[in-house]
DRENTORKOL-3810 file (N, C-alpha, C; in nm, 4 decimals):
REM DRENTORKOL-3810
@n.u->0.6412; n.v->2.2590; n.w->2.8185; ca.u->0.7033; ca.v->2.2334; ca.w->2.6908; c.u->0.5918; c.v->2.2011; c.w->2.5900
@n.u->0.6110; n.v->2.3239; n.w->2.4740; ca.u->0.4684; ca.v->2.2446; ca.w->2.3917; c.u->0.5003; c.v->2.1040; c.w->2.2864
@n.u->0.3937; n.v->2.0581; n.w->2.2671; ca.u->0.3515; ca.v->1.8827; ca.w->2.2080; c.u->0.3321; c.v->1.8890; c.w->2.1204
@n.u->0.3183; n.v->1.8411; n.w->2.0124; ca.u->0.2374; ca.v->1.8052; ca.w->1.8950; c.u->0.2269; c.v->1.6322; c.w->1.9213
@n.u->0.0607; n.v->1.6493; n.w->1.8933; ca.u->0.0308; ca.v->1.4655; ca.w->1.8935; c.u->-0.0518; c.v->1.4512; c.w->1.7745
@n.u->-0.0268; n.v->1.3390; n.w->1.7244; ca.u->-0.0580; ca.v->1.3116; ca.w->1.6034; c.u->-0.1560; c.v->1.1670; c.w->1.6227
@n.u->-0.2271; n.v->1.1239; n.w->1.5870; ca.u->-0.2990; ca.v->0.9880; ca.w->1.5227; c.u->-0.3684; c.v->0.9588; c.w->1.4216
@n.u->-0.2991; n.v->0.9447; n.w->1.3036; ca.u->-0.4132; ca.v->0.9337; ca.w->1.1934; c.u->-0.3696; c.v->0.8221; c.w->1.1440
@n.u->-0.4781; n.v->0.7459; n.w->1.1191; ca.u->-0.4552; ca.v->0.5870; ca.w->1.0340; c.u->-0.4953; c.v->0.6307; c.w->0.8495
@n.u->-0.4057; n.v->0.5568; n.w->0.8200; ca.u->-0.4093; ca.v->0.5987; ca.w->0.6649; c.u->-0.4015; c.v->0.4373; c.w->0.6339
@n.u->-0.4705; n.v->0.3812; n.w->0.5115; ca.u->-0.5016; ca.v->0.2497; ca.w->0.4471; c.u->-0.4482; c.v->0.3407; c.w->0.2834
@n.u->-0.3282; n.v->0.2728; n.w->0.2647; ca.u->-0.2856; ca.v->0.3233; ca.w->0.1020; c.u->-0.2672; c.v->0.1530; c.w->0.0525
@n.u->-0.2937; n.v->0.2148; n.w->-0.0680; ca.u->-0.3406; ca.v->0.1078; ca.w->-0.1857; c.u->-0.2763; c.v->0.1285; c.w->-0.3319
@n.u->-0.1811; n.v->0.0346; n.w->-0.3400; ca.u->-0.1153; ca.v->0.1042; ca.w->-0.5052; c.u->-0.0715; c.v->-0.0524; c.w->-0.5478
@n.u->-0.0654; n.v->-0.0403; n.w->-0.6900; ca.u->-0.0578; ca.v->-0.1849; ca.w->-0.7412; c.u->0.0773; c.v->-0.1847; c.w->-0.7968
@n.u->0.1235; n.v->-0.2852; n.w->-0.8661; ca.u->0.2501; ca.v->-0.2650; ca.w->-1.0028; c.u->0.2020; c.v->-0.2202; c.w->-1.0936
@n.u->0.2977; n.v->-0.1517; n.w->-1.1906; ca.u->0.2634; ca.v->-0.0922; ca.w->-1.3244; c.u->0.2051; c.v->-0.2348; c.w->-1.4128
@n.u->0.0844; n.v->-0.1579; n.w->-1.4112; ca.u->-0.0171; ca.v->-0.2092; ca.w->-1.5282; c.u->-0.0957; c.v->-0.3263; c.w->-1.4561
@n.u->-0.0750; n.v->-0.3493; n.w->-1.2977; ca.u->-0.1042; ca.v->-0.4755; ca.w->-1.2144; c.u->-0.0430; c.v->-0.5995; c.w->-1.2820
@n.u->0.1061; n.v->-0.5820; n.w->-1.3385; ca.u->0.1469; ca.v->-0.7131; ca.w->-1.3858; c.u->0.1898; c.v->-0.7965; c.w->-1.2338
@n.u->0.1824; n.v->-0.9155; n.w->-1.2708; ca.u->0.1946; ca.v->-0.9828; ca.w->-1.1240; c.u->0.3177; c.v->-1.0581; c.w->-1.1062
@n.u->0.4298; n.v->-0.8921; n.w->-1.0265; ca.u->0.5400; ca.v->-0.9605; ca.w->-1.0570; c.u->0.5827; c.v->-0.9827; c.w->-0.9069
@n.u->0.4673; n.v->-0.9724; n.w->-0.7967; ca.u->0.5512; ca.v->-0.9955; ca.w->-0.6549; c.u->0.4560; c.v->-1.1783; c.w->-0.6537
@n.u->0.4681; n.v->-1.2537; n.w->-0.7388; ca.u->0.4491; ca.v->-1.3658; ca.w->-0.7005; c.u->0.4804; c.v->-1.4848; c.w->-0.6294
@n.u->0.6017; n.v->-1.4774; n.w->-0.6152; ca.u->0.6387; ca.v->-1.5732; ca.w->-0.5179; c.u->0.6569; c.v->-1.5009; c.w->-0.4089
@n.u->0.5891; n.v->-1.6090; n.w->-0.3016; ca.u->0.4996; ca.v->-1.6087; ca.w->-0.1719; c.u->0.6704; c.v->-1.5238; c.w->-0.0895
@n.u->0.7428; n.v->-1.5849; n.w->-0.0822; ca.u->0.8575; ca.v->-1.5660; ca.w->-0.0060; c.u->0.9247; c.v->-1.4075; c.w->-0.0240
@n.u->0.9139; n.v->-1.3805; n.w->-0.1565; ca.u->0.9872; ca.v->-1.2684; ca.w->-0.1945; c.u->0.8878; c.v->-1.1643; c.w->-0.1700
@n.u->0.7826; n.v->-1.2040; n.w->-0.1804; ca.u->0.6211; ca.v->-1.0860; ca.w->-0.1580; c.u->0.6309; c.v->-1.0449; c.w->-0.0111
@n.u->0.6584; n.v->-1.1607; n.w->0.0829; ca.u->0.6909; ca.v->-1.1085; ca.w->0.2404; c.u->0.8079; c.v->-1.0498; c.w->0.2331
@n.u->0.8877; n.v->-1.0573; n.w->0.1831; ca.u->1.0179; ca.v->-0.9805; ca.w->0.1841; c.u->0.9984; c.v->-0.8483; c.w->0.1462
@n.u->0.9228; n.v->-0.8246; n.w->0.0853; ca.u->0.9103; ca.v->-0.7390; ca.w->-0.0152; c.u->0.7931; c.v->-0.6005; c.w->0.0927
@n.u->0.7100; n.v->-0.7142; n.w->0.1728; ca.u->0.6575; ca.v->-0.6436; ca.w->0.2428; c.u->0.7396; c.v->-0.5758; c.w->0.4009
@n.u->0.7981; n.v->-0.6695; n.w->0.4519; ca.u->0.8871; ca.v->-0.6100; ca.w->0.5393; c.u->0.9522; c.v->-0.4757; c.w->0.4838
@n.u->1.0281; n.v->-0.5154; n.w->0.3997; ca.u->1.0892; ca.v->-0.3838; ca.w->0.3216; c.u->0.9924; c.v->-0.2784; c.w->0.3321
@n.u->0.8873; n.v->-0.2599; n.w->0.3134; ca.u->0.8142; ca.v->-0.1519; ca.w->0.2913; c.u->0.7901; c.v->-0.1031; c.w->0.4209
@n.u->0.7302; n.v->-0.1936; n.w->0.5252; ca.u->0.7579; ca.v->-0.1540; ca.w->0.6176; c.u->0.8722; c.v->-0.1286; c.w->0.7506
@n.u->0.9665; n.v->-0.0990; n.w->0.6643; ca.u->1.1030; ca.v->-0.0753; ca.w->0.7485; c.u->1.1364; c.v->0.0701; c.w->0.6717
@n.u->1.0733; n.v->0.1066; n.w->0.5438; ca.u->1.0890; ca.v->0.1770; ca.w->0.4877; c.u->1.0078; c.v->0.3322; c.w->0.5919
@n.u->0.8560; n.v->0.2756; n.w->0.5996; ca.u->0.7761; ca.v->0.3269; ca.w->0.6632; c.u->0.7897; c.v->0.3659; c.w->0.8402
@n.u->0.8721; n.v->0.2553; n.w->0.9069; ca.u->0.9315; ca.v->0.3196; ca.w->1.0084; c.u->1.0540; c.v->0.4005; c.w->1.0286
@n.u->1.1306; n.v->0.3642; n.w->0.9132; ca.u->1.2296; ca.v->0.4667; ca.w->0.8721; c.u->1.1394; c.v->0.6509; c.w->0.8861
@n.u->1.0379; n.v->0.6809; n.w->0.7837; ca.u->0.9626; ca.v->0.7607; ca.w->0.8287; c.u->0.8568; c.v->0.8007; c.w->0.9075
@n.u->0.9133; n.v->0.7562; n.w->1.0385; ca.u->0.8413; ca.v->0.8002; ca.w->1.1723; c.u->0.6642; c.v->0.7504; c.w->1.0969
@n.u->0.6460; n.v->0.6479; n.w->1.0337; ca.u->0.4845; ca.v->0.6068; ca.w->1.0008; c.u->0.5195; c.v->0.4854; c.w->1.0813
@n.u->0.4560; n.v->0.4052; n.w->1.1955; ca.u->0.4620; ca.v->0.2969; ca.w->1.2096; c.u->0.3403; c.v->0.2300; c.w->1.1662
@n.u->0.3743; n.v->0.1252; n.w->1.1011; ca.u->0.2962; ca.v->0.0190; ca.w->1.0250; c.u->0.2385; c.v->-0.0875; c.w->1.1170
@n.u->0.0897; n.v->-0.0513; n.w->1.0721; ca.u->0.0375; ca.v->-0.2088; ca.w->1.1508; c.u->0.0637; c.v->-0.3257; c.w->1.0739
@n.u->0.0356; n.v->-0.3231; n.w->0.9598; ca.u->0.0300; ca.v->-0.4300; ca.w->0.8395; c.u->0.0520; c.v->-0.3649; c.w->0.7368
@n.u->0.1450; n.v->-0.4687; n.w->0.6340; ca.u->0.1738; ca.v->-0.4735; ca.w->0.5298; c.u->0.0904; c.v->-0.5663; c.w->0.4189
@n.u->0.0598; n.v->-0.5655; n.w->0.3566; ca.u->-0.0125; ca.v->-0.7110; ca.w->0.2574; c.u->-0.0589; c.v->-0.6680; c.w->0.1222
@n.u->-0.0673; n.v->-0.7771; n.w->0.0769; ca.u->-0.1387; ca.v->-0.7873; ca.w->-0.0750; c.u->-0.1062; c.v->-0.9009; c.w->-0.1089
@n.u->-0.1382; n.v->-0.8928; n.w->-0.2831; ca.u->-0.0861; ca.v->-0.9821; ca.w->-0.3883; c.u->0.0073; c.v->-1.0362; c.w->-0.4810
@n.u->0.0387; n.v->-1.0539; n.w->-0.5810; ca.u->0.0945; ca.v->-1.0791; ca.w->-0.6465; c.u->0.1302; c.v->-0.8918; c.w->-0.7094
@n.u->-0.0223; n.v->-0.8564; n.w->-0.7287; ca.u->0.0367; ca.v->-0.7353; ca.w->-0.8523; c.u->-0.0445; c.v->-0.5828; c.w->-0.7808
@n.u->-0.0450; n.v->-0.5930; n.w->-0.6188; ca.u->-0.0718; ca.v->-0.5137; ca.w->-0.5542; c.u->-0.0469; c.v->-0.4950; c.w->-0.3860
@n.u->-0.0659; n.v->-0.4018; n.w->-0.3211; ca.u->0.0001; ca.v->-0.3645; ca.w->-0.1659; c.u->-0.1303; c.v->-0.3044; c.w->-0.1139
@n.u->-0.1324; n.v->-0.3267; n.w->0.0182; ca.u->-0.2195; ca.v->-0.2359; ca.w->0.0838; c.u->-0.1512; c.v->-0.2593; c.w->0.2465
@n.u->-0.1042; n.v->-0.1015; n.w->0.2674; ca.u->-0.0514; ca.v->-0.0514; ca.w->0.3700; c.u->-0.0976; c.v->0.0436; c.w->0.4858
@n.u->-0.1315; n.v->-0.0365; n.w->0.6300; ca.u->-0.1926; ca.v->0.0506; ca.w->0.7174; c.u->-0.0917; c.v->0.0842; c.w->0.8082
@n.u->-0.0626; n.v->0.2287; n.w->0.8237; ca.u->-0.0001; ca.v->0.2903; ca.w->0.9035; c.u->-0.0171; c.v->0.3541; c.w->0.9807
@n.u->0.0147; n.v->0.4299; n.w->1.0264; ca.u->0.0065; ca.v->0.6079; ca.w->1.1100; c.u->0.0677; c.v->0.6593; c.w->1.0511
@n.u->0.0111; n.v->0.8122; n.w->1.0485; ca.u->0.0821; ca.v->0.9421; ca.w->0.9373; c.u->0.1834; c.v->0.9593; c.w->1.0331
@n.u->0.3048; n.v->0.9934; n.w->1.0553; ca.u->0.3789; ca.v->1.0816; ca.w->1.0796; c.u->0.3881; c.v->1.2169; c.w->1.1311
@n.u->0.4179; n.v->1.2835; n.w->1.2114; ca.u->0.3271; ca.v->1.4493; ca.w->1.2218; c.u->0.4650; c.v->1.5234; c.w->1.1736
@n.u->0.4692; n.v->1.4780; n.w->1.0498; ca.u->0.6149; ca.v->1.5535; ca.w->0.9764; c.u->0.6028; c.v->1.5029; c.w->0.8772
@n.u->0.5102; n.v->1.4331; n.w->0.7819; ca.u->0.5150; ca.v->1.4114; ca.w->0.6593; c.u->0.3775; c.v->1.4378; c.w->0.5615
@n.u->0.3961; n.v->1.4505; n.w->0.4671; ca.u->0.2214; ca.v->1.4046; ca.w->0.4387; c.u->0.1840; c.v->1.2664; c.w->0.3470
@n.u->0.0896; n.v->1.2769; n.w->0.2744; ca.u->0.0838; ca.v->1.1222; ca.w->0.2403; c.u->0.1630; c.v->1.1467; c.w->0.1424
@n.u->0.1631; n.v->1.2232; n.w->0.0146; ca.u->0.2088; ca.v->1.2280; ca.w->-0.1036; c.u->0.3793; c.v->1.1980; c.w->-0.0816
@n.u->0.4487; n.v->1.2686; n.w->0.0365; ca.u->0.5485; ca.v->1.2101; ca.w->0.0177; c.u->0.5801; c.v->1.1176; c.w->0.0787
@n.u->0.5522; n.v->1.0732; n.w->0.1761; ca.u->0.5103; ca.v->0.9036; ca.w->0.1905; c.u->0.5568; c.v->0.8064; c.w->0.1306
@n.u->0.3935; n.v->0.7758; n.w->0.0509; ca.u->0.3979; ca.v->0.7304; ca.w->-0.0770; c.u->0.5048; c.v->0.7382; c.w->-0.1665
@n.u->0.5751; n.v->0.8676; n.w->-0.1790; ca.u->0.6403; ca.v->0.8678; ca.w->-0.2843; c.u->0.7526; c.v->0.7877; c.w->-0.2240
@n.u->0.8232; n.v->0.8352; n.w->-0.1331; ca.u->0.9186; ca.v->0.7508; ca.w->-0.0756; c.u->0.9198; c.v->0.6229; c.w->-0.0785
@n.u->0.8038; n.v->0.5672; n.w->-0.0210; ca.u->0.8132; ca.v->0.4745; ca.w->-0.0153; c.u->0.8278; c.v->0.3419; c.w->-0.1510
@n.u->0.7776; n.v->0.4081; n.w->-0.2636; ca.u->0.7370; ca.v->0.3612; ca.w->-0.3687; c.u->0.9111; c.v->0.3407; c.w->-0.4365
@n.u->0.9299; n.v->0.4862; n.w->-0.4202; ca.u->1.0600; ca.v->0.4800; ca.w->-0.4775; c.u->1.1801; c.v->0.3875; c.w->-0.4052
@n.u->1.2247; n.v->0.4203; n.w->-0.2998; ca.u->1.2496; ca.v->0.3110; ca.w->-0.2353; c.u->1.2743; c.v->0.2047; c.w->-0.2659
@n.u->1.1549; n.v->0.1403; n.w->-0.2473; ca.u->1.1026; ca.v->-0.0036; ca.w->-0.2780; c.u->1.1212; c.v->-0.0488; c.w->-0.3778
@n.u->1.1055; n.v->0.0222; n.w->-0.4766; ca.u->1.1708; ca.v->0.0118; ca.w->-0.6104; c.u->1.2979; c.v->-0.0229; c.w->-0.6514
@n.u->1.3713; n.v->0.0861; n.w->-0.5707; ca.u->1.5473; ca.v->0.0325; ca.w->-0.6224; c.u->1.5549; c.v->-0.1005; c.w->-0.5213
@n.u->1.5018; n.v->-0.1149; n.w->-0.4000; ca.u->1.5387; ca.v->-0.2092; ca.w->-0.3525; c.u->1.5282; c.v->-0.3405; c.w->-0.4309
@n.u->1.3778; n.v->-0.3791; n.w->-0.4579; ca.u->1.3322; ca.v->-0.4949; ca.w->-0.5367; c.u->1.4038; c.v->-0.4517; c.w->-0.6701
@n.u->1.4406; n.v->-0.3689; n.w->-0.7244; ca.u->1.5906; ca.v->-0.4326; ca.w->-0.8823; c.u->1.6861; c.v->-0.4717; c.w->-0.8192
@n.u->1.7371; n.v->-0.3977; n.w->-0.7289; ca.u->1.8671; ca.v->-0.4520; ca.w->-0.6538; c.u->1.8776; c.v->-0.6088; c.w->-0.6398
@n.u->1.7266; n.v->-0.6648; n.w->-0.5715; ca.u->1.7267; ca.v->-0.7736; ca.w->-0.4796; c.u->1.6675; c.v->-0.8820; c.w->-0.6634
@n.u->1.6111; n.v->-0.8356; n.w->-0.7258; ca.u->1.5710; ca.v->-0.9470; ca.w->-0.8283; c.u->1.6005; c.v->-0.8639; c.w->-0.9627
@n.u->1.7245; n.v->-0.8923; n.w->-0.9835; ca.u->1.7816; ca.v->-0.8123; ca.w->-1.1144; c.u->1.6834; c.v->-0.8817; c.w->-1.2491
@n.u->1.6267; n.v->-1.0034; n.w->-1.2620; ca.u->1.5665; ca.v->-0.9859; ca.w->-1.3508; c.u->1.4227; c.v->-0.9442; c.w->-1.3903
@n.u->1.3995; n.v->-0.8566; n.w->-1.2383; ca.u->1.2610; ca.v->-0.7037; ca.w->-1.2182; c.u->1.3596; c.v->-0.5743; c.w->-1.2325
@n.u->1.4544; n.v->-0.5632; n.w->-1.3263; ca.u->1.5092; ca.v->-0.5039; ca.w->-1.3735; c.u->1.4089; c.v->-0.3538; c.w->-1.3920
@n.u->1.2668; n.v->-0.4133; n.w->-1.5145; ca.u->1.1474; ca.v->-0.3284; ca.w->-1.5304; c.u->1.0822; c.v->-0.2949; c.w->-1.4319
@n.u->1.1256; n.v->-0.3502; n.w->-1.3228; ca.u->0.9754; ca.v->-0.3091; ca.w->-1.1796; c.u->0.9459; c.v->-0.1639; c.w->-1.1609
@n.u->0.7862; n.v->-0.1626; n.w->-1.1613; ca.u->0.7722; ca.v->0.0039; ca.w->-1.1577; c.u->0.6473; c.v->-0.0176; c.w->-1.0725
@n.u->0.6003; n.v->0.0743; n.w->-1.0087; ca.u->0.4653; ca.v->0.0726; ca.w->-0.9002; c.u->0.3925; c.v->0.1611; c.w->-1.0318
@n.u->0.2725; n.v->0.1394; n.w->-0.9690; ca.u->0.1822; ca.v->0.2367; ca.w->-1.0956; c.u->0.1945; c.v->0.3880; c.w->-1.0556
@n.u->0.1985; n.v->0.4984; n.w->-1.1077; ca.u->0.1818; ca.v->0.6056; ca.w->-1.0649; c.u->0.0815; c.v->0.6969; c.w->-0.9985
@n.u->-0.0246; n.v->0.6240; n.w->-0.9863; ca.u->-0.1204; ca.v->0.6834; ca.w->-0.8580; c.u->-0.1082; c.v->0.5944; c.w->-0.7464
@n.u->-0.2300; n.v->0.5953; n.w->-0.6598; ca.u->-0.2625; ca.v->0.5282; ca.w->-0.5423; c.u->-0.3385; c.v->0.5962; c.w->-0.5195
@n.u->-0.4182; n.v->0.5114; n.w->-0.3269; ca.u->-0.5331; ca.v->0.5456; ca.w->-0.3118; c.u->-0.4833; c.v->0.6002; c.w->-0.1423
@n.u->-0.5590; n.v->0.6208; n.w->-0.0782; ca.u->-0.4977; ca.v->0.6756; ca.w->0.0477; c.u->-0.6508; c.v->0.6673; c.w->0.1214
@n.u->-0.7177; n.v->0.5863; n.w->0.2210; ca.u->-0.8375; ca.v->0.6498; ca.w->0.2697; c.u->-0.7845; c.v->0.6886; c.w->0.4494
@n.u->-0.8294; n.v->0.7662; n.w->0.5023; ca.u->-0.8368; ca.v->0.8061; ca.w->0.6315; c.u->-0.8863; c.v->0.6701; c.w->0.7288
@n.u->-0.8482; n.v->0.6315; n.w->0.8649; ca.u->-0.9122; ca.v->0.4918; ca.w->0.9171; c.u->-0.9622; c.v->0.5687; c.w->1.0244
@n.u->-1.0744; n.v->0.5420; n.w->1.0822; ca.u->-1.1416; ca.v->0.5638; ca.w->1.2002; c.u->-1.0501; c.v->0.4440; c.w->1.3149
@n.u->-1.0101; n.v->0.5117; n.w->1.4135; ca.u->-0.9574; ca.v->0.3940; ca.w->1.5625; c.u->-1.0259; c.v->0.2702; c.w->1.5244
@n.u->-1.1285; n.v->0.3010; n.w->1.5431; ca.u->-1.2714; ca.v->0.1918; ca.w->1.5668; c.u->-1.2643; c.v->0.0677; c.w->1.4678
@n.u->-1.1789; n.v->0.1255; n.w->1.3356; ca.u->-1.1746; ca.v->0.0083; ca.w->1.2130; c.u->-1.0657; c.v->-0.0222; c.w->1.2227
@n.u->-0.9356; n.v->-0.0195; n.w->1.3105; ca.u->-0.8163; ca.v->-0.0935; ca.w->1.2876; c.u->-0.8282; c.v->-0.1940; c.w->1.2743
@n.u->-0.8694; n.v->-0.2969; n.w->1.3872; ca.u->-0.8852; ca.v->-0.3714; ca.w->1.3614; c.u->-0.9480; c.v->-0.4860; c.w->1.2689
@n.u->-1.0417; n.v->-0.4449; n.w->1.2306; ca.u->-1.0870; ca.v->-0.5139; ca.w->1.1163; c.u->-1.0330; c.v->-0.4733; c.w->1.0012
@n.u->-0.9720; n.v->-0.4029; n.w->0.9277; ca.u->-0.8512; ca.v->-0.3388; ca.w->0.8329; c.u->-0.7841; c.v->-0.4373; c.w->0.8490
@n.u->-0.6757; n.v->-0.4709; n.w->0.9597; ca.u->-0.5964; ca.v->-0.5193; ca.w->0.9771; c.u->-0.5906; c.v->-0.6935; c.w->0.9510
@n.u->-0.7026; n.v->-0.7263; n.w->1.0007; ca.u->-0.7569; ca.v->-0.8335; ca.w->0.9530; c.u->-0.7635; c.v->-0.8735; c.w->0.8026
@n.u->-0.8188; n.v->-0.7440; n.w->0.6824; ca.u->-0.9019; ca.v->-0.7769; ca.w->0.5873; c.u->-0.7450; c.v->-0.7523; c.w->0.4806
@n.u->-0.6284; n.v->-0.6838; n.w->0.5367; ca.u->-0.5356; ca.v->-0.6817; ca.w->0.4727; c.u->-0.4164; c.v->-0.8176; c.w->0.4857
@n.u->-0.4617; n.v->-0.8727; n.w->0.5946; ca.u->-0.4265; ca.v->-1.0221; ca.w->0.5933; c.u->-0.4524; c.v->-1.1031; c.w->0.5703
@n.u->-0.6015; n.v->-1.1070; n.w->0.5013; ca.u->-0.6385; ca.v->-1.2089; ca.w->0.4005; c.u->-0.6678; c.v->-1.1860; c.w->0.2694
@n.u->-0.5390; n.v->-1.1170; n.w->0.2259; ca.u->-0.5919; ca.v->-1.0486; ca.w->0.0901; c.u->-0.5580; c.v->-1.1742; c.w->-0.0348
@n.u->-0.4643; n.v->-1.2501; n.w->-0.0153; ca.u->-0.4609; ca.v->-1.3842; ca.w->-0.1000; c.u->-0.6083; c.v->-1.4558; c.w->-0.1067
@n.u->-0.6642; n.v->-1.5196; n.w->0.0020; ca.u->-0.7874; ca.v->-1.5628; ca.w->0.0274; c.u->-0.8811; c.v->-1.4496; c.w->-0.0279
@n.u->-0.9312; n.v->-1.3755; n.w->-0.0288; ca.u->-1.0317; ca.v->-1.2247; ca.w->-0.0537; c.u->-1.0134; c.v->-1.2167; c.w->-0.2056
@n.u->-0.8873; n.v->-1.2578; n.w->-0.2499; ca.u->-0.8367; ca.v->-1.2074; ca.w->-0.4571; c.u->-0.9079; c.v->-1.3061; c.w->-0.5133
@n.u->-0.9343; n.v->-1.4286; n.w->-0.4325; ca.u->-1.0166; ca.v->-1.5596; ca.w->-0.5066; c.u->-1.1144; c.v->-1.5199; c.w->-0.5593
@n.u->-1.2044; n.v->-1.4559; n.w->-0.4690; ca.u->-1.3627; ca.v->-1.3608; ca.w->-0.5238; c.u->-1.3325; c.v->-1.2467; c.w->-0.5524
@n.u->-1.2757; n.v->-1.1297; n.w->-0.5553; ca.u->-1.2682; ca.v->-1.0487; ca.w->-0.5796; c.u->-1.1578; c.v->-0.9987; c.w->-0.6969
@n.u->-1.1723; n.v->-0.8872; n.w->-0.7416; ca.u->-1.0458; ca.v->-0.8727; ca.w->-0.8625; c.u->-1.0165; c.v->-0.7467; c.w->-0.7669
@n.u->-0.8902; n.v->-0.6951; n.w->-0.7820; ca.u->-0.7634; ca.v->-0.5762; ca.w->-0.7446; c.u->-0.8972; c.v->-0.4531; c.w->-0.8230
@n.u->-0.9401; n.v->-0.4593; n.w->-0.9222; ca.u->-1.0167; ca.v->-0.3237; ca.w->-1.0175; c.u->-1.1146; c.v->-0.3430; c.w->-0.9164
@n.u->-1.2017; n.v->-0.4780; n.w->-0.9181; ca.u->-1.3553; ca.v->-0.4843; ca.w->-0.8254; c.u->-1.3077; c.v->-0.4087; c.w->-0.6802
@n.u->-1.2164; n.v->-0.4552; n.w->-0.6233; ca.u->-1.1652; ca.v->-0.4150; ca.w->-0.4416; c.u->-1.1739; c.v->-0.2908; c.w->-0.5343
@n.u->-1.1194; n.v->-0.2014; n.w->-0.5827; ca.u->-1.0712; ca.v->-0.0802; ca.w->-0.5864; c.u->-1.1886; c.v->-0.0096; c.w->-0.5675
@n.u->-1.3024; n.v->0.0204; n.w->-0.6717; ca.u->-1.4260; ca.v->0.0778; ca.w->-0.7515; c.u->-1.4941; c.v->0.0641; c.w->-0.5268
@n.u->-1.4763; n.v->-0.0363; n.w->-0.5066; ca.u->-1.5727; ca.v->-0.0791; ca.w->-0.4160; c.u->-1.5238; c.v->-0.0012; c.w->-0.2602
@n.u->-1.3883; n.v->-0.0205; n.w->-0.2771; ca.u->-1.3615; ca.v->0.0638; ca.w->-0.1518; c.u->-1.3788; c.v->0.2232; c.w->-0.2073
@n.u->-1.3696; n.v->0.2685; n.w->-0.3047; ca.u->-1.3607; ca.v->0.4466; ca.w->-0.3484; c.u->-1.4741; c.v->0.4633; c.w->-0.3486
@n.u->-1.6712; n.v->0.3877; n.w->-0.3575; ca.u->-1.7400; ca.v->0.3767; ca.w->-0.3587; c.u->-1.8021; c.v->0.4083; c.w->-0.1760
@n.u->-1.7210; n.v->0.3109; n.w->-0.1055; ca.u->-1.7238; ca.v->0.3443; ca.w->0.0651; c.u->-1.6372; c.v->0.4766; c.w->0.1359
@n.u->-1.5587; n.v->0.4896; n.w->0.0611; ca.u->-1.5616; ca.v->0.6168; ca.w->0.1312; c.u->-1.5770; c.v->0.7538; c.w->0.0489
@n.u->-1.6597; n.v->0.7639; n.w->-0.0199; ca.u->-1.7304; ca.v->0.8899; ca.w->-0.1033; c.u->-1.5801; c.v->0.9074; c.w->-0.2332
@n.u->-1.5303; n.v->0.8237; n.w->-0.3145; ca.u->-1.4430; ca.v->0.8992; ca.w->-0.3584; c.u->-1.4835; c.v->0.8340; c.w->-0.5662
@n.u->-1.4713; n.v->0.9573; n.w->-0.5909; ca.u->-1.5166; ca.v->0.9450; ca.w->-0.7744; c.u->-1.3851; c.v->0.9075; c.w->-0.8912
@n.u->-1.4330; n.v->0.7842; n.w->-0.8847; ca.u->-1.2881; ca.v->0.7235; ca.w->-0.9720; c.u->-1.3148; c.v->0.7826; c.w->-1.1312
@n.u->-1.1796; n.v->0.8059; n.w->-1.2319; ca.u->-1.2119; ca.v->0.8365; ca.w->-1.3543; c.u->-1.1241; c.v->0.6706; c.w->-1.3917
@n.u->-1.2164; n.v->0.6191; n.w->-1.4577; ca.u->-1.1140; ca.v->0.5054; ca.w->-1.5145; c.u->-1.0421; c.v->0.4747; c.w->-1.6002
@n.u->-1.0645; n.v->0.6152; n.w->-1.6902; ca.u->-0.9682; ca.v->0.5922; ca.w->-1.8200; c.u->-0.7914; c.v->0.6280; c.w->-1.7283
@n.u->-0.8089; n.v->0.7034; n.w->-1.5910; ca.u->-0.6772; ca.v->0.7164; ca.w->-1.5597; c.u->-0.6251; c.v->0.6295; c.w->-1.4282
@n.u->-0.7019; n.v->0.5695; n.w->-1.3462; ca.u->-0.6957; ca.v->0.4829; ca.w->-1.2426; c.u->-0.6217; c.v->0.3450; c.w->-1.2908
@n.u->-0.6152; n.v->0.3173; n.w->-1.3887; ca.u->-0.5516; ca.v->0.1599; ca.w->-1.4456; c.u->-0.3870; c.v->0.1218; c.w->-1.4319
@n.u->-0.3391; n.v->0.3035; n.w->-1.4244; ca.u->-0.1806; ca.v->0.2915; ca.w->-1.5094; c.u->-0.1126; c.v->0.1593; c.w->-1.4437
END
């Protein structure tokens, strides 16, 4: 019987529109992250970790061997979206920004990924969401334009 096997780790990265910081409270931000990842096992991606900030996400999964990232992402974004108006009618405005970032994970870095997306509260103290960004697209060869990376 033929197989298809799949393993690819994907690290996606997308903020709120304009990085306003509207997943701030601590309680609703885990909520908010489960959701995403129930969203994500909904599409055959199982999620190692979910995390971020206030006015950003960073999601490590497995691709799916039936999806690609773009719709993914899109799903997932959208999604998440009606869910969080549903769940906090006065994020009535909630919008994700319209790009994101997507890098490929080597096996070898799960673990430390997994780690560095669980201390992303602790990590925002020194770092800014723009600085993380420039710095990870910098590590894995990728050329940011910044007049369009902000939305």
């Amino acid at each position: 019987m033929p197989q298809s096997l799949v393993q690819i780790y994907v690290h996606v990265v997308f903020s709120t529109k304009h990085r306003k910081p509207l997943l701030g409270d601590d309680e609703f931000r885990d909520r908010t992250h489960r959701y995403l990842a129930g969203i994500l096992k909904n599409l055959k991606c199982p999620t190692l970790i979910v995390g971020g900030t206030e006015d950003h996400v960073h999601i490590l999964c497995r691709l799916g061997k039936t999806i690609d990232v773009a719709d993914l992402i899109r799903d997932v974004k959208r999604d998440s979206s009606k869910w969080i108006k549903a769940e906090r009618p006065r994020l009535a405005e909630f919008y994700w920004q319209q790009g994101y970032d997507a890098f490929s994970i080597s096996p070898s870095h799960v673990d430390a990924l997994r780690e560095y997306i669980a201390r992303q509260l602790k990590h925002h103290r020194r770092e800014s969401f723009q600085d993380e960004l420039r710095r990870l697209c910098r590590k894995y060869g990728i050329d940011i334009d910044e007049r369009y990376v902000w939305d």
